[in-house]
MIRO-331724 format. One record per residue (C-alpha): residue in three letters; x, y, z. Coordinates in Angstrom, 3 decimals. Each point is the difference from the previous one (the first is absolute). Layout:
N
NODE	ALA	X	Y	Z;
...
//
This chain:
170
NODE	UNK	-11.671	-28.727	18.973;
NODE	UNK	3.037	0.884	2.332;
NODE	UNK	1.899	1.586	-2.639;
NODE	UNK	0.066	3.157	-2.663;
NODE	UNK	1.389	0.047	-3.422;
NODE	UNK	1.327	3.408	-1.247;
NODE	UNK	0.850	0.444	-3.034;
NODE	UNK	2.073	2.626	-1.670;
NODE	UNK	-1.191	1.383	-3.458;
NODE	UNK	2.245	0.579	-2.570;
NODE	UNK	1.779	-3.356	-1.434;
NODE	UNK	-2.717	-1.866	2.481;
NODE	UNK	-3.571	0.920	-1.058;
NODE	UNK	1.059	1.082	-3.486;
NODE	UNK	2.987	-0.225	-2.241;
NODE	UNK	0.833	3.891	-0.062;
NODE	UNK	3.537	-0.096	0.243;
NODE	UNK	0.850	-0.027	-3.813;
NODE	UNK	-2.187	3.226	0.310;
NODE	UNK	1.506	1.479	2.627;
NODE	UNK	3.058	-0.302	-1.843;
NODE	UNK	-0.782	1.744	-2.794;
NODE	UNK	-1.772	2.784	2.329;
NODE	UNK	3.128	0.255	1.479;
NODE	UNK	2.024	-0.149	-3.297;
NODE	UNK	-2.199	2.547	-1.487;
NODE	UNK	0.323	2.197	2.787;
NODE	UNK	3.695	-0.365	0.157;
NODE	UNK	0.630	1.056	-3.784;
NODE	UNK	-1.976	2.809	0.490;
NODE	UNK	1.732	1.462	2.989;
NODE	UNK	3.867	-1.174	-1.700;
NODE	UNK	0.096	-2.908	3.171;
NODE	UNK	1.912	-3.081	-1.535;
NODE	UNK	-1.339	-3.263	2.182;
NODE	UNK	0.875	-3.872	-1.181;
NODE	UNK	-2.190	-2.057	1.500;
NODE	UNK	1.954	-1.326	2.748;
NODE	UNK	-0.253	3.559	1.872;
NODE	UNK	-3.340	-0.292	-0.632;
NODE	UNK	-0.590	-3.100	1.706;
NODE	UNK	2.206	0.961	3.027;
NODE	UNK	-0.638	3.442	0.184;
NODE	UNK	-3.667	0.894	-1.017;
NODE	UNK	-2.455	-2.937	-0.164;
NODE	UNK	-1.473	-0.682	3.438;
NODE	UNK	0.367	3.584	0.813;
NODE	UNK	-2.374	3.062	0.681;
NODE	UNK	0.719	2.907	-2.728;
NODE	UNK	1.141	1.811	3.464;
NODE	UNK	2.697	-2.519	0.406;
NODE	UNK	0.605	-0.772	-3.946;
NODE	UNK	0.615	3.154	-1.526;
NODE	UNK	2.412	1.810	2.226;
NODE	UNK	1.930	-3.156	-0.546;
NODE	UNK	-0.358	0.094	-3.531;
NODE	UNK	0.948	3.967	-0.588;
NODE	UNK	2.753	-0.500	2.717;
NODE	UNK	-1.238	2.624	2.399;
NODE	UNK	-2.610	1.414	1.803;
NODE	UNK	-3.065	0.675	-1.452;
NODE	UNK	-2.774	2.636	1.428;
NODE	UNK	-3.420	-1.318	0.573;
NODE	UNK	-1.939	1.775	-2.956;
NODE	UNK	2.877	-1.110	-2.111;
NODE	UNK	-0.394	-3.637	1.378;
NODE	UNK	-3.551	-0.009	-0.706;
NODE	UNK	0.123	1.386	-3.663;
NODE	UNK	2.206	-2.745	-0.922;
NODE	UNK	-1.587	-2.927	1.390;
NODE	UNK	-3.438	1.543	-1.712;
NODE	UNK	2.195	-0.137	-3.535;
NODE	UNK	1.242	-3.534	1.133;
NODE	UNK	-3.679	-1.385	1.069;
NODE	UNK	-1.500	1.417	-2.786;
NODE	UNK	2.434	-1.489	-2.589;
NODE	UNK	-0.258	-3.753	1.693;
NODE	UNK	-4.005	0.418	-0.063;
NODE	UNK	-0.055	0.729	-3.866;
NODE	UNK	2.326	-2.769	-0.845;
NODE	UNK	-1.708	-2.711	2.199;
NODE	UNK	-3.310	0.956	-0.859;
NODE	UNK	-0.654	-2.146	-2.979;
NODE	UNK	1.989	-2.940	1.557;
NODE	UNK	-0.969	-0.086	3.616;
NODE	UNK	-1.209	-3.086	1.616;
NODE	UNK	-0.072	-1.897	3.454;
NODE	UNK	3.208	-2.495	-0.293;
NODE	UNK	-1.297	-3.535	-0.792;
NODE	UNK	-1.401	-2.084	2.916;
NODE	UNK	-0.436	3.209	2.118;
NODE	UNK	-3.928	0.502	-0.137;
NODE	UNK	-0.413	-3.956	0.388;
NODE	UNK	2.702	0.184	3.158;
NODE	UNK	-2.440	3.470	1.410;
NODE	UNK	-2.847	-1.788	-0.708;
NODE	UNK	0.812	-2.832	2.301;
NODE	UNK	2.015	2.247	3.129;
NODE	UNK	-3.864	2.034	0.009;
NODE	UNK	-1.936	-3.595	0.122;
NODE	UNK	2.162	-0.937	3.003;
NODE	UNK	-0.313	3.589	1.534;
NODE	UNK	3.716	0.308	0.179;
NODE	UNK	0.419	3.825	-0.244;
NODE	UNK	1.781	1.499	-2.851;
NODE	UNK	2.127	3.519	-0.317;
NODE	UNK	2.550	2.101	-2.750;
NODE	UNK	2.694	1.098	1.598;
NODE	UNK	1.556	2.243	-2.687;
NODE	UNK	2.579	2.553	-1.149;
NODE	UNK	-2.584	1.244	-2.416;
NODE	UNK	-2.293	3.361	0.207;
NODE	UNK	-3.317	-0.358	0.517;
NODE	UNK	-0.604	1.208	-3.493;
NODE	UNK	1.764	-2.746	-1.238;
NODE	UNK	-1.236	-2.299	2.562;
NODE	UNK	-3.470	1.100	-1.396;
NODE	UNK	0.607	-0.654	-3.786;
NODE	UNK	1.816	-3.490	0.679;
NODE	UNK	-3.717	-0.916	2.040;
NODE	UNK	-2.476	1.695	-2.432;
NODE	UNK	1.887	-1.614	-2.705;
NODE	UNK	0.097	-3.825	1.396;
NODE	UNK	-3.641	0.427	2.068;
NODE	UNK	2.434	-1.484	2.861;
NODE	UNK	-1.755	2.609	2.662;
NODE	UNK	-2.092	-2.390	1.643;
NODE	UNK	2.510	-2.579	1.259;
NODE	UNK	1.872	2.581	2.142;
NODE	UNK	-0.747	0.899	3.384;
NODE	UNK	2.586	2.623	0.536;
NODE	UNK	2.359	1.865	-2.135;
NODE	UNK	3.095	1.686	1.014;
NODE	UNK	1.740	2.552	-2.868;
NODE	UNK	2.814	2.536	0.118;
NODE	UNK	-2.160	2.662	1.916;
NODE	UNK	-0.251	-1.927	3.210;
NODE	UNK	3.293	-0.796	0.833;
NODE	UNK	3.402	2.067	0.356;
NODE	UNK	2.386	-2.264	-1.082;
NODE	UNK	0.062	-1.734	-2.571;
NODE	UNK	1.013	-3.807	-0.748;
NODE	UNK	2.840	-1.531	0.474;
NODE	UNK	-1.528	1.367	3.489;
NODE	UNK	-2.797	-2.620	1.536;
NODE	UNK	-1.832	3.301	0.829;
NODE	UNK	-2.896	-0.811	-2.405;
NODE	UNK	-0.354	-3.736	0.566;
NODE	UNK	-0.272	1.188	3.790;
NODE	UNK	-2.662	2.316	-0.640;
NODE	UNK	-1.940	-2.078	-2.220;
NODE	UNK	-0.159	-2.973	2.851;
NODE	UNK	-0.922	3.004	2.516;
NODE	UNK	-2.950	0.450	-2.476;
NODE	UNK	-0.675	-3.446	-0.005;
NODE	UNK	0.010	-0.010	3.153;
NODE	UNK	2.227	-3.174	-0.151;
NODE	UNK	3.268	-0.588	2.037;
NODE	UNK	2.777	0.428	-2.608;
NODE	UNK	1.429	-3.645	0.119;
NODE	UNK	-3.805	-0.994	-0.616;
NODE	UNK	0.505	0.961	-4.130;
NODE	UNK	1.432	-0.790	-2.492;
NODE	UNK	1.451	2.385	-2.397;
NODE	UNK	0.616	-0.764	-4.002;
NODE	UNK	2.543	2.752	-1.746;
NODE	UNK	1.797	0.233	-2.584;
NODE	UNK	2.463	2.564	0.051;
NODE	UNK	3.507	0.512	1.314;
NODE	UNK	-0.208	3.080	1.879;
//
C-alpha cells in the first residue's frame, strides 16, 4: 500500500478516557486542584504530564516533581481500567485487515511507555504495530504535529502518505 494509518491510543484503541478522568479527579482531590471537566478536555487530555501539569498547578513545575505526579496519575488510571480495558469495537477486525494488505500501522501517543505498555499487554494489540511513538521521543507535545512527524519518519513514509485517527482536542 501507498499509505500509513497511525493511530493515537487513548479514546482510539481503547475507551480510557472515563479513566483518565477519574485518574485525574483522584489526583486533583488529593492535591486540593478543583477541575470541571471542560478544563480537562481543553487543558489536559492530549497532553504529555510535562505539558499537563504545570498547566494544571498554574506554574512551573521541576522535573522530579513532574515525574512523581504523572507516576501517581498513571498509576491511578492503570488500577481503574484494569478490570474494564478492551480494544474499542471493530478495532482488531479494522488491524486485522490494514496487516493483510501490508499497509503499515503506528501509535502516535501522549501516553508513557508504561502506559503504552499496559494498554498493549492488556488488549494483545502488539502485533499489529510496526512503530510506536510515546511521550519520551518527542519534545513537544500535541497540539504540536511533532509526534505524528516523527512517527512517519519511523515509518519511513512521507507525512501526507498517512493517515492519522485522534481523538482529542489538544
Amino acid at each position: 500500500m501507498d499509505f500509513s494509518v497511525i493511530f493515537d491510543m487513548d479514546g482510539v484503541i481503547v475507551d480510557s478516557n472515563p479513566f483518565h478522568k477519574k485518574a485525574w479527579k483522584l489526583f486533583c482531590d488529593k492535591h486540593g486542584i478543583f477541575i470541571d471537566d471542560n478544563e480537562l478536555e481543553t487543558k489536559i487530555y492530549g497532553r504529555t504530564g510535562v505539558d499537563a501539569l504545570p498547566i494544571l498547578f498554574n506554574r512551573n513545575l521541576s522535573k522530579e516533581l513532574i515525574e512523581l505526579y504523572s507516576s501517581e496519575v498513571n498509576a491511578n488510571y492503570r488500577k481503574l481500567f484494569t478490570p474494564h480495558i478492551n480494544p474499542l469495537p471493530g478495532l482488531k477486525e479494522l488491524l486485522k485487515e490494514l496487516k493483510e494488505k501490508d499497509v503499515k500501522v503506528a501509535i502516535a501517543t501522549s501516553a508513557p511507555p508504561v502506559n503504552v505498555e499496559f494498554v498493549l499487554d492488556k488488549t494483545g494489540l502488539s502485533e499489529y504495530f510496526n512503530i510506536i511513538v510515546d511521550d519520551t521521543q518527542v519534545s513537544k507535545g500535541k497540539p504540536d504535529p511533532e509526534i505524528y512527524l516523527t512517527t512517519a519518519k519511523h515509518l519511513k513514509v512521507k507525512p501526507e502518505r498517512c493517515i492519522v485517527i485522534e481523538d482529542s482536542i489538544a
